[in-house]
N, C-alpha and C positions, 0 to 999 in steps of 0.2 A: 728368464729375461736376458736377453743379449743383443749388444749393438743398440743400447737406448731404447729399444722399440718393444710391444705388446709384443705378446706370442695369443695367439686364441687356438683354442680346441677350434677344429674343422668341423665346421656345420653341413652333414649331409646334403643339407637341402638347398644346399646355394651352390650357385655355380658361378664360380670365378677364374676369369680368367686374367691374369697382371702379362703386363710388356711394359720391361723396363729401358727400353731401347734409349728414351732422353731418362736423365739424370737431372732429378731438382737440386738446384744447389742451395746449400744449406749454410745459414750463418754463421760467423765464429762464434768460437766457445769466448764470455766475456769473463774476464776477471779481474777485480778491481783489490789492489792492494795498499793498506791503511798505515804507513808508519811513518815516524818521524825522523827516522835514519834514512836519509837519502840515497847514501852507500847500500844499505841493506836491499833497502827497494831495488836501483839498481841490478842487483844481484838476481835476485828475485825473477825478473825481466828478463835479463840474459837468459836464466834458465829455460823460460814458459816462452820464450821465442822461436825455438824452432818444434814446439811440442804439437803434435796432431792426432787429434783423436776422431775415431770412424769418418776420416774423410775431413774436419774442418780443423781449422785451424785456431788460435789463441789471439785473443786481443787484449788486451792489459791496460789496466784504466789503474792510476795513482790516485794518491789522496794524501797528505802530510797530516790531518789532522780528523776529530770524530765529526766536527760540525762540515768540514769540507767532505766527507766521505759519506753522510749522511743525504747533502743537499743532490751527490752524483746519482744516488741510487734513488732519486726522485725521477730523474731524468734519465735513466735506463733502467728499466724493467725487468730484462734477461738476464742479467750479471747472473750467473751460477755460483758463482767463488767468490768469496771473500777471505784475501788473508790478512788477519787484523792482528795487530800488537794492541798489547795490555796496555803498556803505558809511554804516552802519548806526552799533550798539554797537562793532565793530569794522571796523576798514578792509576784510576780506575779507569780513562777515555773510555779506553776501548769495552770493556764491562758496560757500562753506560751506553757505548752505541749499539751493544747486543740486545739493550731491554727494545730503545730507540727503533731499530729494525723489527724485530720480534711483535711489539705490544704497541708501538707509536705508527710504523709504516705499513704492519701489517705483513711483512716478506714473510712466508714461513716457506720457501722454496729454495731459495736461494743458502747456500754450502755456506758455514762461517767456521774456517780453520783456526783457532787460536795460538798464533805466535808470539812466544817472551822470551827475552834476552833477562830477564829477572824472575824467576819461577817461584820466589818465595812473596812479592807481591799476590798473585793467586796462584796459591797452592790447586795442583792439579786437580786434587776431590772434591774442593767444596766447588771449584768451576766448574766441573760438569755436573754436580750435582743441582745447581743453584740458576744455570745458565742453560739459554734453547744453544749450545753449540753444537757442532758436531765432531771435530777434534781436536787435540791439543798439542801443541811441541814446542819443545825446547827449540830455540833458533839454534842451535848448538846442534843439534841433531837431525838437523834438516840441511842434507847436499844436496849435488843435483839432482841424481838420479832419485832420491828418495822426495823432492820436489813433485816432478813427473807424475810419479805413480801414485801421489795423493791427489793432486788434479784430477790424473784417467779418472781415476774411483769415484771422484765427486763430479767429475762433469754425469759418469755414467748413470750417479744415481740420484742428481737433480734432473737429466732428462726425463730419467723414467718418472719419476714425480711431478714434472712440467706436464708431461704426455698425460698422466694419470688426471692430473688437475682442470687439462684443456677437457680430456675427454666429460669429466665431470661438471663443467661448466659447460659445455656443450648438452648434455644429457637434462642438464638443468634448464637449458632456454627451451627445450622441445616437451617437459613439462611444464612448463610457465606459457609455455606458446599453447598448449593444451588447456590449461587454465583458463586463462584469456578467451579462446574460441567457445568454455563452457559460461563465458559468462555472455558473450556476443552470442550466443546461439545461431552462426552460420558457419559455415565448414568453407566459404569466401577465404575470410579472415584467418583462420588458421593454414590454408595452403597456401595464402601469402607468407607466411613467416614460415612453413617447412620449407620452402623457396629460400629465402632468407639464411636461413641457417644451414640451409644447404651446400649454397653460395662459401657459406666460412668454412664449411668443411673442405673447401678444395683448396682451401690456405693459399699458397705463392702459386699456385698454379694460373693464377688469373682469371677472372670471372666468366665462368662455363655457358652456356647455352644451356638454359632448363624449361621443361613446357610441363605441364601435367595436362591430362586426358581423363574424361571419363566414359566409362563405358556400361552401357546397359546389357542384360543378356545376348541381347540380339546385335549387339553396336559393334562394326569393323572398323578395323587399325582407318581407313579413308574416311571413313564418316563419324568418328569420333572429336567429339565437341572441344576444344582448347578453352580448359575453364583459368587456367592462369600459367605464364610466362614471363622468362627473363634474358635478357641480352641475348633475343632475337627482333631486328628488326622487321616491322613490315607485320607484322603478327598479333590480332585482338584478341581478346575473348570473343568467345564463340565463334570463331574461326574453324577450319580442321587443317591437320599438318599439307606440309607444300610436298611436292612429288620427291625434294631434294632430299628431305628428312624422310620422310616414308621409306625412298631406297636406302639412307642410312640404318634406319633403325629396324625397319621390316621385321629379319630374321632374329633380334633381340625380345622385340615385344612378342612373337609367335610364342617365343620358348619360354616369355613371363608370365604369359597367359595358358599355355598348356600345364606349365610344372606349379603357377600360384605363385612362383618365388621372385626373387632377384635376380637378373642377368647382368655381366658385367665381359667387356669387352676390348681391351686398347685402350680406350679413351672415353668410351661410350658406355653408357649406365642403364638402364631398366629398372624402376623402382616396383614391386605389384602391390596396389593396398587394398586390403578388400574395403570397402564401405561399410558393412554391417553381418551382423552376425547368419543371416540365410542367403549372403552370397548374392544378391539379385542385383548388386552395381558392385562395382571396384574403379580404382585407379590407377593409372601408369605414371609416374615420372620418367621424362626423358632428360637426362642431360650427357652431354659433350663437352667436356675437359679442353685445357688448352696442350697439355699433356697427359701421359700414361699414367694412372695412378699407382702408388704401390699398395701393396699388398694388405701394408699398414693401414691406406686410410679406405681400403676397400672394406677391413672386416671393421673400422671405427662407423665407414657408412650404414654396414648395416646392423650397428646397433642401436644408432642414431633410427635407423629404419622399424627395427620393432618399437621405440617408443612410439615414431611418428604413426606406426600399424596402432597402439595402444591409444591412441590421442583418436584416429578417425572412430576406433569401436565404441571411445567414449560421445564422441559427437553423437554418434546411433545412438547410444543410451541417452543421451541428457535430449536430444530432437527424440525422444519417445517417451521418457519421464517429463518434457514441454509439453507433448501431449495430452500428459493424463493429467498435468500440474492445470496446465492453462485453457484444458479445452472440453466444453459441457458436453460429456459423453453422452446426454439423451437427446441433443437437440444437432450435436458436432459442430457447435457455433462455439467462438470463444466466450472465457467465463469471467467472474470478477477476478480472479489472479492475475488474468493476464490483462484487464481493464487497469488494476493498480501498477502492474509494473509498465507499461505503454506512459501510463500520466506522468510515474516518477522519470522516466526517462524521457520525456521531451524536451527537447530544447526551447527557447523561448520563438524563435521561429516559425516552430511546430503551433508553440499555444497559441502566436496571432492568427493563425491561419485554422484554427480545427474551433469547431461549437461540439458538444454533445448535448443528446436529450437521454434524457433518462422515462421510459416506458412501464406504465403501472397496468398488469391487468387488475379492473377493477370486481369486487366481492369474489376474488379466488379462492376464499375458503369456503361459498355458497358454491362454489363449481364442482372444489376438490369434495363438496359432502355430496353435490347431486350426481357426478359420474364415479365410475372406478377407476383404476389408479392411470389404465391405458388410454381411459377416453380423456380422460385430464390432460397427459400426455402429448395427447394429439389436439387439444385443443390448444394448449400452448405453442404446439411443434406451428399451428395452424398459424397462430398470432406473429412467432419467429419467422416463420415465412412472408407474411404480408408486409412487413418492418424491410426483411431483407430485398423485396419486390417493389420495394415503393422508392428506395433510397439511393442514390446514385451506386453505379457499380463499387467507386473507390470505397464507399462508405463501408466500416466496421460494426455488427451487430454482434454484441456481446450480451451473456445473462448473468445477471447478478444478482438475483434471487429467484427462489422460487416462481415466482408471479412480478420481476422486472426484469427488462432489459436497458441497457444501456447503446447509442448508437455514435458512432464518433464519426466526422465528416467536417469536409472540406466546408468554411463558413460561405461560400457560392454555390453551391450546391443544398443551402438549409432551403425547406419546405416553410409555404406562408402559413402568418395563423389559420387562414380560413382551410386552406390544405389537411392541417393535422386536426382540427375540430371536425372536418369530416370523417379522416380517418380514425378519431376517437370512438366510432358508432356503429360498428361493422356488423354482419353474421358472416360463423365460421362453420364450416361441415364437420361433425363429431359424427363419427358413423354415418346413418341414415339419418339425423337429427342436421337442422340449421338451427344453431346458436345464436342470439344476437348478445355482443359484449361491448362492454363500455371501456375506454383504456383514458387514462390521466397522464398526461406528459408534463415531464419538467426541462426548460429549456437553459443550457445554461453556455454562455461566451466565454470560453477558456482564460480570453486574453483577461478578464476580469476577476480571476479568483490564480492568475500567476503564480506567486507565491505561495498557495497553498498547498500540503501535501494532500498525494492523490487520496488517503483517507477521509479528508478532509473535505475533499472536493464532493466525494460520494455521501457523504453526511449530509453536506449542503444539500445534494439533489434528493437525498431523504425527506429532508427539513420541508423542502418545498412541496414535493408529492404531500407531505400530511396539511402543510398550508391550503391545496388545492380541494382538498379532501374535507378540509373544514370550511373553508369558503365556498364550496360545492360549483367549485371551476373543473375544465375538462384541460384550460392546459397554461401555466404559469413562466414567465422568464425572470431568469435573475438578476435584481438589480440591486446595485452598491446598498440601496438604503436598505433592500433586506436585509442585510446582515448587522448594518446599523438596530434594526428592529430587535433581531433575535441579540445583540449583545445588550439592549436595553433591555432585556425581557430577563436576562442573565443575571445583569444589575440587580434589577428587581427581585429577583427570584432571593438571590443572599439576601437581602432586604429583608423580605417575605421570612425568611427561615429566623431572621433576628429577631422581628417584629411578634412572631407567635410566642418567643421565650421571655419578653419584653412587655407584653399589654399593653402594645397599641391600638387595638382594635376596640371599638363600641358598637354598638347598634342605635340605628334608628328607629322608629315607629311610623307608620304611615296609616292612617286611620281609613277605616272601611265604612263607607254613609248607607243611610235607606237615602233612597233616591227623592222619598217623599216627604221625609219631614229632615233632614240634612242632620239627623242624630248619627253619632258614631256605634256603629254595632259590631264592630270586630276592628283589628288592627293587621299591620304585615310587618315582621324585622326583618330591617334588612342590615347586613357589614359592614362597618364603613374602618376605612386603616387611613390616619393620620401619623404622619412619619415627620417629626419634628416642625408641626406647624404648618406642612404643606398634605393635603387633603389628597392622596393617591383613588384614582376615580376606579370603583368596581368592575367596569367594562374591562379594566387594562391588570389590575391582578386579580380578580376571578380567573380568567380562562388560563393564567401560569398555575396558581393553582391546582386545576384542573389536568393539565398537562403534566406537571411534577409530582403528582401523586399528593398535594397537601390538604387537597382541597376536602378532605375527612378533619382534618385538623380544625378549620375554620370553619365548617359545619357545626364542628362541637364545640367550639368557643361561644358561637352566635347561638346555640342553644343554650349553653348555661348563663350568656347574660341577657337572654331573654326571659327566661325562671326568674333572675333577678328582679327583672323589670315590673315582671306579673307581680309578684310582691308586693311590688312600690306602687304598682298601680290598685291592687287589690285593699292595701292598707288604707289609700286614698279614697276608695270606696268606688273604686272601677273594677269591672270585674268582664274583661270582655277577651272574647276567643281572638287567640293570637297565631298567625302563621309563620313556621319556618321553612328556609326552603333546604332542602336534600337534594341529592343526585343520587344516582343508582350505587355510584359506589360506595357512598354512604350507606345507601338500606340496605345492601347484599354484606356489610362491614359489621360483623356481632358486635363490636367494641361501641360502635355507634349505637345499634336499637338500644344495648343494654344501661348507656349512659342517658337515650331518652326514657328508659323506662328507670329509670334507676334516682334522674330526677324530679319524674311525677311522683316515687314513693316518698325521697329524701325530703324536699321542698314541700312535701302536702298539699299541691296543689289540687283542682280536679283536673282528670285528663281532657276533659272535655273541652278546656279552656288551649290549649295545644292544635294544633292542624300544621300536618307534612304537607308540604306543594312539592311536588315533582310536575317536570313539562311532560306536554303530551307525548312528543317522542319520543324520551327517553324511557316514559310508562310503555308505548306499546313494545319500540323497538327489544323490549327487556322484560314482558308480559312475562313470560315464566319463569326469570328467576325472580321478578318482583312481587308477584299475586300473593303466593304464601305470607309474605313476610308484609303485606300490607294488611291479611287478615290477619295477621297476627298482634299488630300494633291498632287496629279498629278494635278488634276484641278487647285490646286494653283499657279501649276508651275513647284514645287519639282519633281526631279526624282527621280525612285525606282530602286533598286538593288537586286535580289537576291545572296547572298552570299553563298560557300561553295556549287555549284550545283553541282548534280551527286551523292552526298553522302546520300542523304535522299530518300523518295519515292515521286512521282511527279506524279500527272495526269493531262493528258495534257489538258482534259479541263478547270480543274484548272489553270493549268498555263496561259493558253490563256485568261481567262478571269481577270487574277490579271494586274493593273494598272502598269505593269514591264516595266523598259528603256534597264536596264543592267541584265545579268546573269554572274557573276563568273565561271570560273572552279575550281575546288577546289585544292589544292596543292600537293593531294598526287594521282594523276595523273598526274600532271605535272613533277614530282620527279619519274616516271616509266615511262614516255613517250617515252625513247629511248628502252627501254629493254621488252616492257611488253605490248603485243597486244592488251588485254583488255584496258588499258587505252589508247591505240591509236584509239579504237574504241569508247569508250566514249567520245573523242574529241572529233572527228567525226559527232560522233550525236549530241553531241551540238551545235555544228556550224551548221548542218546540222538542228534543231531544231531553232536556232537563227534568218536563213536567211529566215526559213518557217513561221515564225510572228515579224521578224525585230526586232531582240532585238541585241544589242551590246553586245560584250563579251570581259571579263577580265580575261586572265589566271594570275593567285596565284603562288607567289612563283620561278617565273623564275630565275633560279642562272647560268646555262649555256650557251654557243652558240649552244649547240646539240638543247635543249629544244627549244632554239630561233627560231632556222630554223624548225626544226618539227614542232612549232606552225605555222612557215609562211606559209610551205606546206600545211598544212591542214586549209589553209584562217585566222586564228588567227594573229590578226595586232596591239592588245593592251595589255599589260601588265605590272606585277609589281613585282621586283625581285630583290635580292641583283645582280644581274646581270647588273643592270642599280644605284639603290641605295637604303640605307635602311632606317627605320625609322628618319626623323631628326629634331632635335628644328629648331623653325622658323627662328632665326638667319641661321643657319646651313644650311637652305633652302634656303632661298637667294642668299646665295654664290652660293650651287649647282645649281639652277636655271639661273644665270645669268651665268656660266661656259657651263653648256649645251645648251644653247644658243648659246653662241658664237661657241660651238664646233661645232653643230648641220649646224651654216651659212657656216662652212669653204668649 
């Protein structure tokens, strides 16, 4: 170390060449001296007045006291030296303005000599043991000459600490500039700020002339692109340099680009940076000084330079780990990562202006079982294509599941309903094979779900594909009140969880007639959940149920206080077959069959007196995991139901082979039966279908005598309808039971 400045080991591979012809001049050395002998100070001053060190000269800043010496070194930052006396306004000041500087302003650069005319107030060992100073003396032993040469020493070795510190805070913004561009993911933004800090590295020199260039394999110093620039006028991006720079720099950039390295010249720079690790772009910086630089800040530039090399390699890495982070390697469409990070970072701008739909291919798991894994593949690739062909160029298609995508676009550029219901209905080419597939959209106005995170946003259009899916719609938009829906349903649902540990719930009874003499010859239970006096309607928690997985729970509530009820009505001297109703998750659920078999043993009932209703759909849709386990509860005794027949799709040999006693007609044939040929001919065939494999039938819903006698004509002899009576508490039963009775004898 000498003359203030770095020394560096000599880097082969750089070529430098320094011209010192102008001379930067350099500020004085500051030194501010703290005592309350004004004589002293004085002194002090004479000395350090004619004192110069490597070329600059000494400025002297006083101070009488710690608070006055304190407030100076707010206002000048460079002060090197401090010569402070101990005691001041008080015996400790000047200790006290040591912590002050140190711990309160943060200096740890600046020289603090300890001068006492009293050396028994602080004893030399415990102050430097106890204190950040750096020497100490007796005023006593400090002339002139011995003045001087603790100055030299301390200006020499707070320079080289300033230097060391600059350079460190320097090295520090070109990582943090680094940082930054890894979280912008463009390499724009970061050669703004190597620009920048470029700029500070030529210090007093005044603000350089800097371009940078990129270059392709093929790309000459004339045709190379100007991706960013400083204090040149006249000069844009994407621009290429003027004939005046060309003949400047020419022979510089030839020798950066032949050798890979840095070229340095007088005044003139050459930065080379490669772009990525296989070499196939790089970069030039050019800049132009207002002066020569030396030597010093040539080997600070290019250490500053391997970082700024370290920052573009990272760019390649983090724009290739973006890749693999954010972009569907089977389809090379973006994916849900980069769907979430785009939502969370818009601005509110962005959301009035952009809608997404969110794309369901529909029965993907009947594709993924009917092709292999490539024709699957390509059936999707096929779907991803149609979405990216249909929707303006700006528009964004991303996949975010398996079998969805998501599409983000400009809200003038959205497709009409009638637009996407066509394109809901498509064939796609799989091999030699034309496909026809069905797709579900969910449309949803950004500016309407604002404050939601982008997780959040994606749930939402979950939420609605499964709404569209149960509503057997091809494409759904989102509106305020749905999510008013789904937070009611939420409500509910805690409710729902309270209510089952609670015993809320009863059952009603709904009586089953002969059509011919209006006697009751079976019953149906159904749930009913009263939540403090307000009657919550079955339409609206069933299907949460259902949806939450509870709906096992309240199956087997309404099964044991239907047991119950058989009881009450068996003691009474009714003894009539009751139906409950199941779902598939019920039958396929051991904990369920074993609790209905478990209370036909407990409760002594006969099985006989029991009947499962399952809907038709759910029977066929689930024919094989249900068949077993329906012969297995016939065998026990239990009769079966199917419920709601006619409205779903049936094969007959399915039907024929399920372990069935009864078939339902469903209600809303019964309710057109006078008026409406088609439901007179679905009668029809159910009875006609009933007598060909002896199944019993129960027409739904009869509320008339038209309906009554229509069903009698067409052989239908059981039913259940406000037309005979409707759901009722088991008290309520009773009575109606033993009134129908008697009416029924008269």
């Amino acid at each position: 170390m000498s003359d203030g400045r770095f020394v560096f080991a000599d880097d082969p591979s750089s070529s430098v060449s320094i011209n010192t012809l102008e001379c930067v001049t350099q500020p004085n050395w500051k030194v501010l001296t703290v005592d309350d002998d004004q004589g002293y100070q004085q002194s002090l001053i004479y000395s350090l007045n004619d004192l110069e060190v490597n070329g600059r000269s000494v400025e002297v800043l006083s101070a009488s006291s710690a608070t006055e010496a304190a407030y100076i070194l707010t206002q000048h930052q460079d002060i090197a030296l401090i010569l402070l006396d101990v005691v001041m306004e008080q015996d400790d000041a000047g200790l006290r303005l040591v912590e002050t500087i140190r711990n309160v302003q943060g200096n740890s650069l600046v020289r603090i000599i300890l001068l006492t005319g009293q050396p028994g107030f602080a004893p030399r060992k415990d102050v430097m043991l106890q204190y950040d100073i750096n020497e100490y003396w007796n005023k006593s032993e400090v002339d002139h000459e011995t003045l001087k040469s603790i100055a030299a020493a301390n200006f020499r070795s707070w320079q080289s600490m300033y230097e060391l510190d600059k350079a460190r805070m320097g090295l520090q913004l070109v990582v943090d500039a680094s940082r930054n561009i890894a979280s912008k993911y463009d390499t724009h933004t970061f050669i703004q700020v190597v620009i920048k800090e470029i700029v500070g590295l030529f210090g007093g020199f005044g603000e350089p002339i800097l371009c940078v260039l990129r270059f392709d394999k093929d790309t000459q110093l004339e045709t190379a692109p100007i991706i960013a620039s400083s204090g040149i006028s006249g000069v844009e991006q994407g621009t290429v340099l003027t004939d005046e720079l060309i003949l400047k720099f020419e022979e510089l950039c030839h020798q950066a680009i032949a050798h890979q390295n840095h070229k340095f010249k007088n005044n003139l720079s050459v930065l080379y940076f490669s772009g990525d690790n296989q070499g196939s772009y790089y970069y030039l910086v050019l800049a132009e000084s207002k002066q020569c630089l030396s030597e010093y800040h040539i080997r600070l530039l290019q250490v500053f330079s391997e970082n700024i090399s370290s920052g573009f390699m990272q760019i390649a890495l983090v724009n290739q780990l973006s890749k693999l982070a954010y972009q569907d390697t089977d389809l090379d469409v973006k994916n849900r990562n980069w769907l979430l990070r785009e939502l969370e970072m818009m601005n509110q701008e962005d959301i009035s202006q952009l809608e997404m739909l969110v794309v369901e291919l529909d029965e993907y798991d009947t594709h993924a079982i009917s092709f292999n894994q490539q024709s699957l593949m390509e059936l999707v690739g096929s779907v991803c294509q149609r979405l990216v062909d249909t929707f303006h160029p700006s528009s964004v298609v991303s996949r975010v599941g398996s079998d969805r995508f998501a599409i983000l676009y400009n809200k003038s550029y959205s497709l009409s309903d009638d637009e996407l219901i066509t394109l809901s209905s498509s064939s796609y080419t799989v091999g030699e094979f034309q496909v026809r597939c069905t797709l579900t959209f969910a449309r949803i106005e950004l500016s309407r779900l604002a404050t939601y995170p982008a997780q959040q946003i994606l749930h939402m259009a979950r939420s609605l594909l499964c709404f569209a899916r149960d509503k057997k719609l091809q494409l759904v938009t989102y509106e305020p009140s749905y999510r008013e829906s789904l937070m009611r349903d939420y409500q509910i649902l805690g409710d729902l969880k309270a209510a089952i540990d609670s015993d809320e719930f009863y059952v009603v009874l709904q009586p089953k007639c002969d059509l011919r003499t209006g006697l009751a010859v079976g019953l149906e239970a159904l749930l009913r959940w009263k939540k403090q006096e307000m009657m919550i309607p079955p339409s609206i928690f069933i299907p949460i149920a259902e949806r939450s997985g509870l709906v096992n729970k309240l199956d087997g509530i309404a099964a044991k206080l239907t047991f119950q009820a058989l009881h009450v009505l068996e003691d009474a001297g009714f003894s009539l077959p009751t139906s409950i109703n199941a779902t598939v998750k019920d039958l396929t659920d051991p904990d369920y069959i074993g609790l209905l078999l478990d209370l036909v043993r407990v409760e002594g009932l006969s099985p006989d007196l029991i009947e499962v209703e399952i809907t038709e759909s759910q029977a066929m849709e689930s024919y094989v995991e249900i068949k077993p386990i329906l012969d297995h509860l016939h065998n026990a005794g239990i009769k079966i139901s199917i419920d709601d027949f006619g409205t779903g799709y049936s094969s007959l040999s399915h039907i024929s082979q399920l372990a069935v006693d009864t078939i339902k007609i469903d209600i809303s044939f019964i309710r057109r039966l006078h008026e409406d040929m088609a439901s007179q001919q679905v009668v029809e065939l159910v009875m006609s279908l009933a007598h060909l494999f002896e199944f019993s039938v129960v027409a739904e819903g009869v509320e008339t005598d038209v309906q009554r006698n229509a069903l009698l004509e067409r052989g239908c002899t059981v039913a259940q309808g406000y037309l005979y009576a409707k759901p009722m508490v088991l008290d309520d039963l009773l009575g109606w039971l033993k009134q129908n009775k008697s009416d029924c004898n008269e």
